[in-house]
C-alpha positions in Angstrom: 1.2 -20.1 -17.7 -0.6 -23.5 -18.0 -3.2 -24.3 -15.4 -5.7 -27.4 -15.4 -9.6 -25.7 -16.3 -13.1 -27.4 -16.1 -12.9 -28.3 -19.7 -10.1 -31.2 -17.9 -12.7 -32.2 -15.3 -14.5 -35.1 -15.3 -17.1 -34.1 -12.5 -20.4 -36.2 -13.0 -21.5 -37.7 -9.8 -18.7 -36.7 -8.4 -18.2 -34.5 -4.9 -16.4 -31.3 -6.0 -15.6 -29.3 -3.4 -15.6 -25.6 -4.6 -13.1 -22.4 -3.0 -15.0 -19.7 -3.9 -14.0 -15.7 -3.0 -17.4 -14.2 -2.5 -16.2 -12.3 0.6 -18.5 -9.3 0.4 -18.9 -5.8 1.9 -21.5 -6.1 5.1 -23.6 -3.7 6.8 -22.2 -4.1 10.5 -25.9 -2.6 11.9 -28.2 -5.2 10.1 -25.9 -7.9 8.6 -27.1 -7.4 5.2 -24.8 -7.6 2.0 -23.8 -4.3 0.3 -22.7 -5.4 -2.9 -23.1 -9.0 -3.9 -20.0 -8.5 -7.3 -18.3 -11.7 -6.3 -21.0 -13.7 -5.6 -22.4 -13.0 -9.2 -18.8 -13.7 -10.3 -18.7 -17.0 -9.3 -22.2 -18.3 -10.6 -21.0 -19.6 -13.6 -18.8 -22.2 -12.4 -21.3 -23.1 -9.7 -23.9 -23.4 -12.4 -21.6 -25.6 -15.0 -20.6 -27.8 -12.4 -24.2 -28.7 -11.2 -25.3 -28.8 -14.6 -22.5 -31.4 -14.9 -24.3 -33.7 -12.5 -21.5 -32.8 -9.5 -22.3 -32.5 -6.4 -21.3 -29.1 -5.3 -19.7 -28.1 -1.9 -18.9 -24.8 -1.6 -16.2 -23.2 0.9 -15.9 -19.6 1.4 -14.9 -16.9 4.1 -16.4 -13.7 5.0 -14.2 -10.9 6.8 -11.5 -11.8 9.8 -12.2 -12.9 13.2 -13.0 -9.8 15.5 -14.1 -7.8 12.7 -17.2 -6.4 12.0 -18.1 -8.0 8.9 -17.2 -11.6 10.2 -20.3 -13.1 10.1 -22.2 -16.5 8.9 -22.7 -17.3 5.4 -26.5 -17.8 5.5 -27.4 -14.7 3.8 -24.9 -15.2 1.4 -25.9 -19.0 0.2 -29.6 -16.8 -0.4 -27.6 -14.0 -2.4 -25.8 -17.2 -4.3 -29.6 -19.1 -5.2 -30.9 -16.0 -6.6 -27.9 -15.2 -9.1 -28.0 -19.1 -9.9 -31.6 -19.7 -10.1 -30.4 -22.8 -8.3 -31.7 -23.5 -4.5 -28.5 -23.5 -2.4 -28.4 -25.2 1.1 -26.4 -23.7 4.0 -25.0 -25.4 6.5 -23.8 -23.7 9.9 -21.0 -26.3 10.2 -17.8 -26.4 8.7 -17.0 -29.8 9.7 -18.7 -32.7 12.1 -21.6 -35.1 11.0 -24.2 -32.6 10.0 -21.6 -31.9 7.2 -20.4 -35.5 7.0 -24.4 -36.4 6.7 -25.4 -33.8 4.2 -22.7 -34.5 2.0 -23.3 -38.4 1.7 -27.2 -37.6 1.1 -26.3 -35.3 -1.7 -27.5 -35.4 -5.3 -26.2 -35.1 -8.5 -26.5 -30.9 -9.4 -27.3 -30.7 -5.5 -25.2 -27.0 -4.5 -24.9 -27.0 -0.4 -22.5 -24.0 1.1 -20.8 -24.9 4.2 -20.2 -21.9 7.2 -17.9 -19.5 7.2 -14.4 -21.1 6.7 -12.6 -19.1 9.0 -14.6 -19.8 11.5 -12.4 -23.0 11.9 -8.9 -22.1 13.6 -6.8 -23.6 11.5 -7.9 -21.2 8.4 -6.1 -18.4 9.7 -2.7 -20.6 9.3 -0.6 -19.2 6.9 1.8 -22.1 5.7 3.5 -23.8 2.8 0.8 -26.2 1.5 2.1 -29.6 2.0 1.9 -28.5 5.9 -1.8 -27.6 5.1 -2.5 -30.4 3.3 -2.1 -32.3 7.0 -4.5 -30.1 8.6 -7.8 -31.2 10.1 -9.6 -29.4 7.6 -8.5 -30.5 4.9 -8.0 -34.3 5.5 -11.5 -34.4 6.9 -12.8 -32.2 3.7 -10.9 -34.2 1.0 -12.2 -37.7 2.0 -15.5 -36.6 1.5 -14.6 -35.4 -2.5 -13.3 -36.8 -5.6 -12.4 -33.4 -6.8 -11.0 -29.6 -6.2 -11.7 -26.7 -7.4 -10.2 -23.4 -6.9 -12.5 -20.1 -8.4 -11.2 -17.8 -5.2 -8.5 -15.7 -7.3 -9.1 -12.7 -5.0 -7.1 -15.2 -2.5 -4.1 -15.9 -4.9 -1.9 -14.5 -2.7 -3.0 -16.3 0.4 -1.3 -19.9 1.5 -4.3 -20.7 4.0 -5.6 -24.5 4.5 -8.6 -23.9 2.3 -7.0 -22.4 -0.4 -3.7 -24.1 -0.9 -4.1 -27.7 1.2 -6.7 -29.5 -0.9 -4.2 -29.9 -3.8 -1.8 -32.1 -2.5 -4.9 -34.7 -1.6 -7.3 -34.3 -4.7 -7.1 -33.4 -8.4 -7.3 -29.8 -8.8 -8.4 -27.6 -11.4 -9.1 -23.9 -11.8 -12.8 -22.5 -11.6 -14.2 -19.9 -14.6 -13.1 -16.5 -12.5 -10.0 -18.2 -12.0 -9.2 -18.4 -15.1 -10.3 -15.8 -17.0 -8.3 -13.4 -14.2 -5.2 -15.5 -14.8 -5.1 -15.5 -18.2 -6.3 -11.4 -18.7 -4.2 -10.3 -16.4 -1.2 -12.6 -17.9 -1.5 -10.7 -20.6 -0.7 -7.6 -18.7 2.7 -9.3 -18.0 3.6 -10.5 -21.3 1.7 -7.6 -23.4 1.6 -6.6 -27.0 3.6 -3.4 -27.5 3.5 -0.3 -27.3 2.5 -0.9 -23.6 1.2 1.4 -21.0 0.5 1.7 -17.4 -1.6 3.6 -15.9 -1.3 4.2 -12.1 -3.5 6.2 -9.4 -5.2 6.1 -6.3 -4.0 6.3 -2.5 -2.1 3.0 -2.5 1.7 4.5 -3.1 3.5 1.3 -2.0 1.3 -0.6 -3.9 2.1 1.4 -6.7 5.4 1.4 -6.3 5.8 -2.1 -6.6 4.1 -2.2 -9.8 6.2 0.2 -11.4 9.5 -1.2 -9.7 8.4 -4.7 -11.4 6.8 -3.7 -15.1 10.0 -1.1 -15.4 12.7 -3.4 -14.2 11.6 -6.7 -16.2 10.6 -4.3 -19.5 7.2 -5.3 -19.0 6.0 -1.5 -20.1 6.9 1.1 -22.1 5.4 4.0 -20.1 3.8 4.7 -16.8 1.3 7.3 -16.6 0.7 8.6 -13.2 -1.8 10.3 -11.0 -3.8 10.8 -7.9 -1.7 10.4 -4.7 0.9 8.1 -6.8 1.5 11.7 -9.2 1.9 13.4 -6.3 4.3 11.0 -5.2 6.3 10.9 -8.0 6.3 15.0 -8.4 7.6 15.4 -4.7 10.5 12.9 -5.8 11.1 14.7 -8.8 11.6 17.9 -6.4 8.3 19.8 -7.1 6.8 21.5 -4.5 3.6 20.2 -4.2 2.3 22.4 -1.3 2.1 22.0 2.6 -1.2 20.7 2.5 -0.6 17.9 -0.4 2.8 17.1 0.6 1.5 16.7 4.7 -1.3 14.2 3.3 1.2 12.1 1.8 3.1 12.1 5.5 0.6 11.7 7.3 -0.6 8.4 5.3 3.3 7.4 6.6 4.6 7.7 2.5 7.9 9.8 3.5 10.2 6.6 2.6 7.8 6.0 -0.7 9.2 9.5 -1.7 12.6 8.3 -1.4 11.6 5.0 -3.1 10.2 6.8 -6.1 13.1 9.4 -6.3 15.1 5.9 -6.8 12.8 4.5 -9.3 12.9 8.2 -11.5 16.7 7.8 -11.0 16.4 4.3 -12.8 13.6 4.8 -15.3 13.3 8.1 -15.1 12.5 8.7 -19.1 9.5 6.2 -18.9 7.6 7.2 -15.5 5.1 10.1 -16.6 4.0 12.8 -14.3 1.1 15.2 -14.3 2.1 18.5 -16.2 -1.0 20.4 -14.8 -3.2 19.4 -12.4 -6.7 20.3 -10.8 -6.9 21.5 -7.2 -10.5 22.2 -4.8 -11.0 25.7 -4.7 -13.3 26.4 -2.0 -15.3 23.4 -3.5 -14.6 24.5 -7.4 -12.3 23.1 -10.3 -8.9 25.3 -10.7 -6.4 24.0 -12.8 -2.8 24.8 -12.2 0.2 23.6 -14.3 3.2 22.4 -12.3 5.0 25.4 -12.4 2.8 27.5 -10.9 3.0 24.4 -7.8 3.3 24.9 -4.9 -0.4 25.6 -3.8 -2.2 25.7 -0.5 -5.0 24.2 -2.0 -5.5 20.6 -2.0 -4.9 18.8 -5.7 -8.0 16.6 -6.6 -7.3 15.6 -10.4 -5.1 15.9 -13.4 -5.4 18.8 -15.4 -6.6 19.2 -19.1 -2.8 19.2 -21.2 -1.7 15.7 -19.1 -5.4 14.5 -19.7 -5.0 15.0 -23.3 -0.9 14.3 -23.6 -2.3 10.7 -21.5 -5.2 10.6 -23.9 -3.2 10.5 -26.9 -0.1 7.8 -25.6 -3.3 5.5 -24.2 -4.7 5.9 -27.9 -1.7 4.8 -29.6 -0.8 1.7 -27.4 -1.7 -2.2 -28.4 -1.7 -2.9 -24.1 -2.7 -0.6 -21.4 -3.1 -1.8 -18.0 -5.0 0.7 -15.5 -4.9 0.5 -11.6 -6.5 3.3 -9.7 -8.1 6.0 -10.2 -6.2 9.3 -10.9 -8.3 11.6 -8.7 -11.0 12.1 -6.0 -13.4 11.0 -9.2 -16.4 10.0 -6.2 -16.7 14.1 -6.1 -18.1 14.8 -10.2 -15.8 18.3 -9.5 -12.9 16.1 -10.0 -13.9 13.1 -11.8 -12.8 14.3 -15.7 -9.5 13.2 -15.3 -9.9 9.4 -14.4 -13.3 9.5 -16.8 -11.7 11.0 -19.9 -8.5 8.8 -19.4 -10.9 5.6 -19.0 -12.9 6.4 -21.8 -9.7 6.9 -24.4 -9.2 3.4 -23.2 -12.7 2.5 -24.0 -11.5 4.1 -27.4 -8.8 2.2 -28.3 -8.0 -1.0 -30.0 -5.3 -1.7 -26.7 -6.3 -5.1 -24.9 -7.3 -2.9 -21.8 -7.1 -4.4 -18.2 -7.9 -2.3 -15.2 -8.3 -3.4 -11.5 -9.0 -2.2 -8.1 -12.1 -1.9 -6.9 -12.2 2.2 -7.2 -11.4 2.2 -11.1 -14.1 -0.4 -11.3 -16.8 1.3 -9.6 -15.3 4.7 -11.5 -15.5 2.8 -15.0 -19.0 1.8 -14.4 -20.0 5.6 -13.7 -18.0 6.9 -16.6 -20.2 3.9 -18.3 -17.3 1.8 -19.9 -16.7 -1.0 -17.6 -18.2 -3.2 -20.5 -15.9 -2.0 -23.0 -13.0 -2.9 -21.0 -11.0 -6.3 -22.3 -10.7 -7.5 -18.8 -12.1 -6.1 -15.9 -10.2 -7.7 -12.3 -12.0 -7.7 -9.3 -8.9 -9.3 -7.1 -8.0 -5.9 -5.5 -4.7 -7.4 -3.2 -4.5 -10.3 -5.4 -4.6 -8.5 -9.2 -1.7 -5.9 -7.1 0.5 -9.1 -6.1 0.0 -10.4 -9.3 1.1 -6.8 -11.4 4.4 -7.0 -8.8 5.7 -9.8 -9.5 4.8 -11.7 -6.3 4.8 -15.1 -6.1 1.3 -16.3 -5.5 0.8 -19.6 -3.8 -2.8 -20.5 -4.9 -1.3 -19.6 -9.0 1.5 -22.0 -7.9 -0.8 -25.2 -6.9 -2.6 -24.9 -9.8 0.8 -24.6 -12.5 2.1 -27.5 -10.4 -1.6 -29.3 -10.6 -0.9 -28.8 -14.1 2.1 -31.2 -14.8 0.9 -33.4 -12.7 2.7 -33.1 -9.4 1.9 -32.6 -5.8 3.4 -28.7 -4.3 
């Protein structure tokens, strides 16, 4: 996959308008920002370009209309200036003369951040982008900028005006978190063998797809499975899990990913792993069970020591491991060996190791190996779409921007 980078960009003096992704989790009593990852993430690019002598516009969203976290970006250009080191002006337009005015007045290596994108109507239009390219915001936008750049890769899978429009009026290249997702994670979809997935979590359909894509088109050798997505894949494989596991899975509305995953065994049976023992919550305590001994009225929590150390081993032995989700309720340190051990053995390894999600990130940085990780995705929906296959409209601007032609 080719994509047009910074190192292409000719930015000084120029007007760069910037789509950034720093859409953050709030807290809906006072407003303030709970965790400022993506605004961190997206410092270097805003820093190169100003150092460049551009003059930075930035455009980014927080949360949906009518939800909670939907909210100005004020505190957010703050959050931006202190991980920059670089005073960043806010604007509470998104459009209008106060933007028109700033942006004319500004510098070389000036950074201003205009309001909340989505507070303009015609962001939450989801359309092909040479019918975005003719929106309001984006014709008024682009003829105030030489230049467009997209670092929002937590978006990839969106077609909105902001994200997909600007390319069909101004040259286009990809930002620094931009590319270093695309290119780790392409990795994960033309990988070095031996290579092994690793899936977990709650997400089953999300799951699902992954495996139904990396199995299909050979992309992996193995798929290791646990949490919720084990479970899954043991009730399709007719284990009685229990009435208490197998109602959890119901009542989260995953009957037809049972029937789903008893297809995908049918097909790729040989090369989908399942826990051979697992952990369950007994009265608050650690009791591991193996399968056979299933079904239990207990609720299952982790994987148990023989698949930790059978998953250990294959993890070990692999040149590409890709992990998504964590394979138990690892927040609890009761059950939190299984996704720990199985992260550190890929800490261990000499596999170029990717894992994503936002819950094997945070578990990786309490197990105390998110830095020993090869590539480390933050795009939750986006780094999903992207392991399935899906065709992602921002990734498909930029390719296009590429060899030089218009979407």
């Amino acid at each position: 996959m080719e994509f047009p980078t910074l190192d292409e960009a000719d930015v000084k003096g120029k007007t760069v308008l910037v789509r950034i992704d720093i859409n953050s989790p709030i807290d809906p009593r006072t407003g303030e920002i709970l965790d400022d990852t993506r605004i961190r993430e997206c410092a270097p690019t805003i820093r190169e370009l100003a150092n460049k002598g551009a003059k930075v516009v930035l455009l980014a969203h927080q949360g949906r209309p009518g939800d909670a976290d939907f909210t100005t970006l004020e505190r957010h250009a703050k959050k931006l200036s202190a991980a920059l080191g670089l005073d960043v002006r806010y604007v509470p337009f998104v459009m209008g003369p106060t933007v028109v005015g700033t942006i004319h007045l500004m510098r070389p290596g000036e950074i201003v951040m205009l309001e909340n994108i989505r507070f303009h109507a015609e962001e939450g239009l989801n359309r092909p982008p040479e019918e975005q390219a003719h929106t309001h915001l984006v014709r008024g936008l682009a003829g105030l900028a030489q230049i467009y750049v997209n670092d929002a890769f937590a978006a990839v899978h969106r077609s909105s005006p902001s994200l997909v429009g600007f390319s069909q009026q101004l040259p286009t290249f990809a930002g620094r978190v931009m590319e270093r997702e695309l290119k780790g994670l392409s990795r994960a979809l033309s990988p070095e063998r031996q290579c092994v997935y690793v899936l977990g979590g709650a997400k089953v359909d999300d799951s699902l797809k992954i495996v139904d894509n990396v199995l299909s088109k050979g992309i992996a050798d193995l798929v290791l499975t646990g949490g919720l997505v084990g479970q899954t894949f043991l009730s399709a494989a007719g284990r009685d899990i229990g009435v208490a596991n197998l109602r959890l899975l119901l009542d989260r509305g995953y009957q037809g990913q049972i029937e789903n995953a008893k297809e995908l065994l049918a097909r790729h049976g040989g090369r989908i792993k399942m826990p051979v023992d697992v952990v369950v919550d007994d009265r608050g305590q650690p009791k591991e069970l193996t399968v056979e001994r299933l079904p239990t009225e207990l609720v299952i929590c982790d994987i148990g020591s023989r698949t930790i150390g059978d998953y250990s081993s294959t993890i070990e032995g692999a040149k590409t491991v890709v992990a998504n989700g964590p394979l138990g309720v690892f927040e609890n340190a009761a059950f939190a060996k299984g996704t720990f051990e199985v992260l550190k053995a890929m800490a261990r390894s000499q596999a170029f190791t990717i894992i994503g999600g936002g819950h094997l990130v945070a578990a990786a940085q309490a197990a105390g190996v998110a830095a020993q990780m090869k590539h480390v995705s933050t795009g939750g929906g986006a780094c999903i779409s992207f392991l399935s296959g899906e065709t992602l409209p921002v990734v498909e601007t930029l390719v296009r921007a590429k060899r030089g032609g218009k979407v």
